[in-house]
N, C-alpha and C positions, 0 to 999 in steps of 0.2 A: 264718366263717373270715376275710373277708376285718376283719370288725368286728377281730377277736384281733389280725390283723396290725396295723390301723395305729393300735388300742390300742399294740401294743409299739414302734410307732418313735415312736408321740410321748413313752412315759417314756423311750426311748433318747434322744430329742432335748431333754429338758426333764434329765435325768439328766446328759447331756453338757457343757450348758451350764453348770448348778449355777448356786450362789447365791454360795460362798463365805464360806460363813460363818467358817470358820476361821478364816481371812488375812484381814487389812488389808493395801490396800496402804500401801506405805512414802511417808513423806512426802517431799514433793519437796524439796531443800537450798535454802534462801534464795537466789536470787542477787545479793543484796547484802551476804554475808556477806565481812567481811574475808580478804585472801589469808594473810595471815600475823599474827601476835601483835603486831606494832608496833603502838605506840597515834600516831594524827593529832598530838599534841600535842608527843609527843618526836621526832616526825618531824626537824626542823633540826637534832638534836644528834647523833641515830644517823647524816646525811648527813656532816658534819662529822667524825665519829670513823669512817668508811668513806673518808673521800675520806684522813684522817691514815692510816688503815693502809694505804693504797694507796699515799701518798706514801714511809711506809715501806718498803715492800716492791718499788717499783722502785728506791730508793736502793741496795735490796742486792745486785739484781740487776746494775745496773748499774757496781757496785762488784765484784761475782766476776765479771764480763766484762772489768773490765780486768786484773785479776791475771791471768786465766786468760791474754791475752792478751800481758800481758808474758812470762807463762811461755814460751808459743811464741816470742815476739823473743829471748828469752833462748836457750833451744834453737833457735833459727836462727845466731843469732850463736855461741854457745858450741858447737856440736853434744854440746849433755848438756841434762838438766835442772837447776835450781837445787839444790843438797844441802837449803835449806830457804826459805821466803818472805823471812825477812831479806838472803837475799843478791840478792835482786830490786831490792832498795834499796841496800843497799851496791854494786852492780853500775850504778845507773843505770837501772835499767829503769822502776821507779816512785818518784816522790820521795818517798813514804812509803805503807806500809799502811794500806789502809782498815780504820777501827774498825767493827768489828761490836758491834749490839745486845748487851747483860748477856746473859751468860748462852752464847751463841753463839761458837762457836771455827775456827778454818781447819783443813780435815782435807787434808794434803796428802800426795802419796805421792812421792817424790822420785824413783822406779824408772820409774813412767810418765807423770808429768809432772800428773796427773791433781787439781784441786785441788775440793773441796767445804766 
């Protein structure tokens, strides 16, 4: 009897453990594998056309900050809104409007002052 028993707990314990034969495990990922698709080579010209779209993009920023702002001196001074962006200039408020990039337009709403 007692032979029977620890026959069964050693196929339980040789059973439990297995071989694994099924499964591989999975291989481990390089850790020298590049973070992203840029290639080392093109590296100074992708920095270059990042740093140019970034100079873009606070230019325009900082150009719909000042309209938006004339807007409010306008409605301080007038108590209304501009009827449309050219009279921010005919008024004095900005000596001219800023050109937006091809393609790009001023969406203004002349009801609540609101310019995108």
């Amino acid at each position: 009897m007692k032979t029977a028993l620890l026959g069964f707990v050693l196929v339980v314990m040789v059973g439990s453990t297995g071989c694994n034969r099924g499964t591989a495990p999975a291989p481990a990922a390089p850790t020298n594998a590049p973070a992203t698709s840029a290639q080392p080579l093109t590296a100074p010209v992708d920095y270059v056309g990042a740093v140019g779209r970034a100079g873009q993009h606070s230019a325009q920023v900082v150009d719909l900050a000042q309209v938006k702002q004339a807007i409010q001196q306008f409605h301080a001074g007038e108590d209304r809104y501009p009827q449309n962006l050219e009279e921010l200039v005919r008024e004095g408020y900005l000596a001219k409007l800023p050109k937006l990039p091809a393609g790009r337009e001023y969406r203004y709403d002349p009801a609540t002052g609101q310019v995108r």
